[in-house]
C-alpha positions in Angstrom: 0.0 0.0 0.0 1.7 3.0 -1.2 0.4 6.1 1.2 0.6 9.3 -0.5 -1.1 11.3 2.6 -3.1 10.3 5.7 -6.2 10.3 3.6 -4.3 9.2 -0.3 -3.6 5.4 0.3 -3.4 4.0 -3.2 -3.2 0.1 -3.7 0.3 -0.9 -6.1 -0.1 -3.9 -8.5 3.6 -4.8 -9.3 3.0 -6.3 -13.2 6.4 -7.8 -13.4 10.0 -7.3 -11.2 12.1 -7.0 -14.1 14.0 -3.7 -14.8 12.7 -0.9 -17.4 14.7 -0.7 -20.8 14.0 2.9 -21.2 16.6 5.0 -23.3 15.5 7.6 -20.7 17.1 6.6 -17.9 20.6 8.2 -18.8 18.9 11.1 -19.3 17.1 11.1 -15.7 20.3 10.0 -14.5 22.1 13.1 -15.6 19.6 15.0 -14.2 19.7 14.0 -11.2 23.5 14.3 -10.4 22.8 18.0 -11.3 20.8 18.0 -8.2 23.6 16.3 -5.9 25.1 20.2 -5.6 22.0 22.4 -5.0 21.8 24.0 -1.9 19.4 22.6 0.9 17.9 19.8 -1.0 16.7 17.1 1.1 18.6 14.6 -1.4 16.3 11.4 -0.3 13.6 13.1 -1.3 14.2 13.6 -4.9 12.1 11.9 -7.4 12.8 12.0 -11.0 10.0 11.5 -14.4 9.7 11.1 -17.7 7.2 10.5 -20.5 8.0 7.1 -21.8 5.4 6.8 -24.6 2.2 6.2 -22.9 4.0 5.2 -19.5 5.4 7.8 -16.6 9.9 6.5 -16.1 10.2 7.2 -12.6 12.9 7.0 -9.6 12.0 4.1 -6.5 11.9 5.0 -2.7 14.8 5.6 -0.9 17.1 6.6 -4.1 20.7 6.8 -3.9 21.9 9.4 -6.6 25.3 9.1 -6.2 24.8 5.2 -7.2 21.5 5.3 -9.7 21.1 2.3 -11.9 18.3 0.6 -14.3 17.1 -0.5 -10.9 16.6 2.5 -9.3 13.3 2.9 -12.0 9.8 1.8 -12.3 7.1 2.1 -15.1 4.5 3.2 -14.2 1.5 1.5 -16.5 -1.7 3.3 -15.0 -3.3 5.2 -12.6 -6.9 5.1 -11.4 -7.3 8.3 -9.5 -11.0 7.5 -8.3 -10.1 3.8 -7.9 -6.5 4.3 -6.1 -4.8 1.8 -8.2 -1.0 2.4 -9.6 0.2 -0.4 -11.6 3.3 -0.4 -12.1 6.7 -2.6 -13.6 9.9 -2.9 -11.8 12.5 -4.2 -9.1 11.1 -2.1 -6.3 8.3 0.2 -5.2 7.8 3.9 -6.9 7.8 7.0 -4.5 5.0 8.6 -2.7 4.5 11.6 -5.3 4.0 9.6 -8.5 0.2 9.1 -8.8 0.5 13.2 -9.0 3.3 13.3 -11.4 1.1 10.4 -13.2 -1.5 13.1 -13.7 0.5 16.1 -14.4 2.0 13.9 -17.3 -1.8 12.3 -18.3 -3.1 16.0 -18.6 -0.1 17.8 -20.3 1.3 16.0 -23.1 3.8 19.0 -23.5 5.4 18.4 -20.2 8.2 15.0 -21.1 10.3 15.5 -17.8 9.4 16.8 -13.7 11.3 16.6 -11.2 10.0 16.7 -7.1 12.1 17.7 -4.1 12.0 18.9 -1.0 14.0 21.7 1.0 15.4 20.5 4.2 14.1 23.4 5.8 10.5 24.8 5.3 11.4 27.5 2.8 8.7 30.8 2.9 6.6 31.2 0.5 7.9 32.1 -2.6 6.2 35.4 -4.1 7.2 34.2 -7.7 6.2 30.7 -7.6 2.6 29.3 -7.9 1.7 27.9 -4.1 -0.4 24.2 -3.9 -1.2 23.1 -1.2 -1.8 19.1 -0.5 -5.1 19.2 0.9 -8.3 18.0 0.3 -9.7 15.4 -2.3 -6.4 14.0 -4.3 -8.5 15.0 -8.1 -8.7 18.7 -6.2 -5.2 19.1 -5.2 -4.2 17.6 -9.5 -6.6 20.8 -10.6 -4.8 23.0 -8.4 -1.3 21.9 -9.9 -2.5 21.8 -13.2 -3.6 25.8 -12.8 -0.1 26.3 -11.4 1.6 24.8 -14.7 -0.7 27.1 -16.8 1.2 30.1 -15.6 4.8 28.5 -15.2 6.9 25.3 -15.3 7.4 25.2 -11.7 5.3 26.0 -8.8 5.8 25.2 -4.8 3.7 21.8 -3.8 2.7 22.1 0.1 5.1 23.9 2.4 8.7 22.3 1.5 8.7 20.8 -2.0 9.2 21.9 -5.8 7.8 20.3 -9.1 9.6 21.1 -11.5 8.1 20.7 -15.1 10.0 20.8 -18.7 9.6 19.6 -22.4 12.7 19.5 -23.1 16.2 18.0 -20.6 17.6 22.3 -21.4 14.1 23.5 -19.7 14.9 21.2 -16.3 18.9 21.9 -16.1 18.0 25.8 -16.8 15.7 25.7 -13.5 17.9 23.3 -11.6 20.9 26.0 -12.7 18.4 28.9 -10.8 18.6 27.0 -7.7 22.0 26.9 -6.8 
């Protein structure tokens, strides 16, 4: 049972154990050791995506960026938002914020990669930034990010954490370059 808040619990069907194929994962890889140097990352909290044809490539639990391998990915097959269902193919479990990265990447074809972290400390509000706040019914909360993504690429999700959105590998390394 993957818990994705008190009241988010979503059942995971495992289809198979064995590890993606993706061409991607290079890519997410890279992306991620860009993260290893920004400032005040929680670094275990870090969860990478991409677009994978009609599935969402995405980082496990408890993700080691300094050693990322095929392993450390899942596919994820389908969501069922009202049903709570991710299914899912891979060696281990995906992280806690992927039936809302699912969603974000279901609604907006033009988004290809996000990227989720949290700050170790609860950062204020940032003026500039789009605010969502995890509260709520889970399809309420996806509306609220997906106004957020209207008016930029990135927006603050609940008190600590950035999404990060981008079409493109250039769009996510320009806004990971803004954080350090």
């Amino acid at each position: 049972m993957l818990e994705i808040e008190n009241h988010y619990q979503f059942n995971q069907y495992c289809h198979s154990k064995e590890e993606s194929n993706s061409p991607l994962i290079p890519t997410l890889i890279k992306i991620g050791k860009n993260l290893l140097d920004v400032p005040g990352i929680k670094k275990d909290s870090i969860t990478l995506a991409s677009r994978y044809g009609k599935r969402l490539l995405i980082t496990t639990k408890n993700l080691d960026l300094n050693e990322m391998k095929r392993k450390d990915f899942v596919e994820i097959i389908d969501v069922e938002p009202l049903k709570k269902i991710i299914l899912y193919f891979g060696p281990s479990i995906p992280t806690d914020i992927t039936a809302y990265l699912w969603m974000l990447h279901y609604a907006k074809k033009e988004i290809q990669f996000s990227v989720y972290f949290e700050f170790e400390e609860t950062k204020k509000s940032n003026e500039s930034l789009p605010f969502v706040e995890k509260k709520g019914d889970f399809l309420d909360t996806v509306k609220n990010m997906l106004r957020a993504i209207q008016q930029t690429s990135e927006f603050q999700f609940d008190k600590n954490a950035i999404i990060i959105t981008g079409q493109t590998i250039k769009d996510i390394e320009n806004q990971i370059n803004k954080k350090r």
